[in-house]
C-alpha positions as CSV (number, residue, x, y, z in Angstrom):
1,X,-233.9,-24.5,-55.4
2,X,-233.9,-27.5,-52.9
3,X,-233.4,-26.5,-49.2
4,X,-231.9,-29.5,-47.9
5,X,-229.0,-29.1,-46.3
6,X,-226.3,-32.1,-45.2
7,X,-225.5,-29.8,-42.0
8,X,-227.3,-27.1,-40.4
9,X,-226.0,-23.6,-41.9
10,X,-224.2,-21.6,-39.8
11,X,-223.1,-17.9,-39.8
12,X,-219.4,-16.4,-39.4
13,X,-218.2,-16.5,-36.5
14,X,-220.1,-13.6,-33.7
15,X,-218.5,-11.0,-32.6
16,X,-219.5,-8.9,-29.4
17,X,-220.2,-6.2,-29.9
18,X,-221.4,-6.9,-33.1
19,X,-220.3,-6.0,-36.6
20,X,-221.9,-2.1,-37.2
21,X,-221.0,-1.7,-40.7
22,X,-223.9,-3.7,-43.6
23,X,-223.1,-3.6,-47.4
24,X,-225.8,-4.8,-49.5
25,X,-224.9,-6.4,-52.5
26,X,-227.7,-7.4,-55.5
27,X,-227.7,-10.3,-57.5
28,X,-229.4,-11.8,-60.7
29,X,-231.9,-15.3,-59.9
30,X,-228.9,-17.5,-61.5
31,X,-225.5,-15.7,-59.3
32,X,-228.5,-15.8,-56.3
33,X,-228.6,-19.5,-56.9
34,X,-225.2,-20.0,-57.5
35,X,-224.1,-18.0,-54.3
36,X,-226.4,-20.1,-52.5
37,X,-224.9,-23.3,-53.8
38,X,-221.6,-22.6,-53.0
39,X,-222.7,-20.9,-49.3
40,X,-224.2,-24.6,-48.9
41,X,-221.4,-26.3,-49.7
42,X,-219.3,-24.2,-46.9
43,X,-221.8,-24.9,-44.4
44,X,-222.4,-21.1,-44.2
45,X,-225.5,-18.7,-44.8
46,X,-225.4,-16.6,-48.4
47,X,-224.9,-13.1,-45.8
48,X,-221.9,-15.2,-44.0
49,X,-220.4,-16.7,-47.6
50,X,-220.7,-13.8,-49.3
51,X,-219.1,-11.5,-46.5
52,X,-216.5,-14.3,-46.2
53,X,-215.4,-14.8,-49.9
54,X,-215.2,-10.8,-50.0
55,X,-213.1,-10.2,-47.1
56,X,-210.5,-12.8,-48.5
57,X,-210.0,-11.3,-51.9
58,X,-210.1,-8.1,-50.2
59,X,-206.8,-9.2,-47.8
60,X,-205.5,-11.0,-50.5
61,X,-205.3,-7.8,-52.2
62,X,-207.4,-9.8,-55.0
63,X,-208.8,-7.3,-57.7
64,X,-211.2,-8.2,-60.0
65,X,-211.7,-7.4,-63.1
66,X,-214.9,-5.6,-65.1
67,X,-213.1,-5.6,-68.7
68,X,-211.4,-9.3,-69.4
69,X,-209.0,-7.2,-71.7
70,X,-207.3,-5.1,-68.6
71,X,-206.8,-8.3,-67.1
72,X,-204.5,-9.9,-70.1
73,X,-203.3,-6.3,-70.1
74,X,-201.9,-6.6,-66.6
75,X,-200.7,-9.6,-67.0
76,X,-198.7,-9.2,-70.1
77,X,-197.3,-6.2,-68.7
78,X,-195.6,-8.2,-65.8
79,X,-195.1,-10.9,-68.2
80,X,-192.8,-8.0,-70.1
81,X,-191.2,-6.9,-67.0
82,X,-190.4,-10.7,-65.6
83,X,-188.6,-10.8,-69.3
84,X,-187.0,-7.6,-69.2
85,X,-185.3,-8.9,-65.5
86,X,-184.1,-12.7,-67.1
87,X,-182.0,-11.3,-69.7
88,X,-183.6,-9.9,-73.1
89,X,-180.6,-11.2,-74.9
90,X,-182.1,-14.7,-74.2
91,X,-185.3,-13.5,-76.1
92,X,-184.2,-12.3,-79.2
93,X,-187.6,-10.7,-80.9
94,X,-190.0,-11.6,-77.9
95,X,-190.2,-8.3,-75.6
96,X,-191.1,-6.8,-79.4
97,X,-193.8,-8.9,-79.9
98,X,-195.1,-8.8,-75.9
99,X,-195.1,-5.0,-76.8
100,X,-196.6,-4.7,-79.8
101,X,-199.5,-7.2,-78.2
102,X,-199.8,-4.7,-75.4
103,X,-200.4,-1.5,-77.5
104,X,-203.1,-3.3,-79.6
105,X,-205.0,-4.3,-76.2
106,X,-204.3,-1.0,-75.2
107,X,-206.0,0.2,-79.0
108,X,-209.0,-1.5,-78.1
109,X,-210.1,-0.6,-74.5
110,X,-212.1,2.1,-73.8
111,X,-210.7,5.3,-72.4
């Protein structure tokens, strides 16, 4: 991986006293290098990027997710709802099918 940088990296902003808490998170070569990348292209250190990115999904109340089918599981479930709140008279048929989508995912995770 090349080291130059455009700008000097720099870390989050210090605080005093500093931060007493560490998490350590592990990585594969490639999401090392991609990390890296994308910590470069801030203008911050991996640590600082990483510790960033995480405390913004955190706030954010982002949660990600392991299994790609509990994520089209969520959302079809407050796809359903949003539908059930317009007016299912509108939608002749497609809360049925919405549901019927949902307990196949549902078939197919594991418990």
């Amino acid at each position: 991986m090349e080291k130059k940088h455009e700008r000097p990296l720099r870390h989050r902003r210090h605080l005093s006293p500093g931060r007493p808490r560490r998490i350590n998170a592990r990585f594969t070569t490639a999401e090392a290098d991609q990390v890296t990348v994308a910590a470069h292209r801030a203008g911050l250190t991996p640590s600082g990027y990483v510790a960033l990115m995480a405390l913004t999904a955190a706030s954010a109340g982002a949660t990600p997710h392991l299994d790609p089918l509990r994520a089209v599981l969520g959302e079809l479930s407050r796809t359903r709802i949003a539908l059930t709140t317009v007016d299912p008279e509108l939608l002749p048929g497609v809360i049925d099918r919405v549901d019927a989508v949902l307990q196949e995912i549902r078939a197919g995770l594991p418990r």
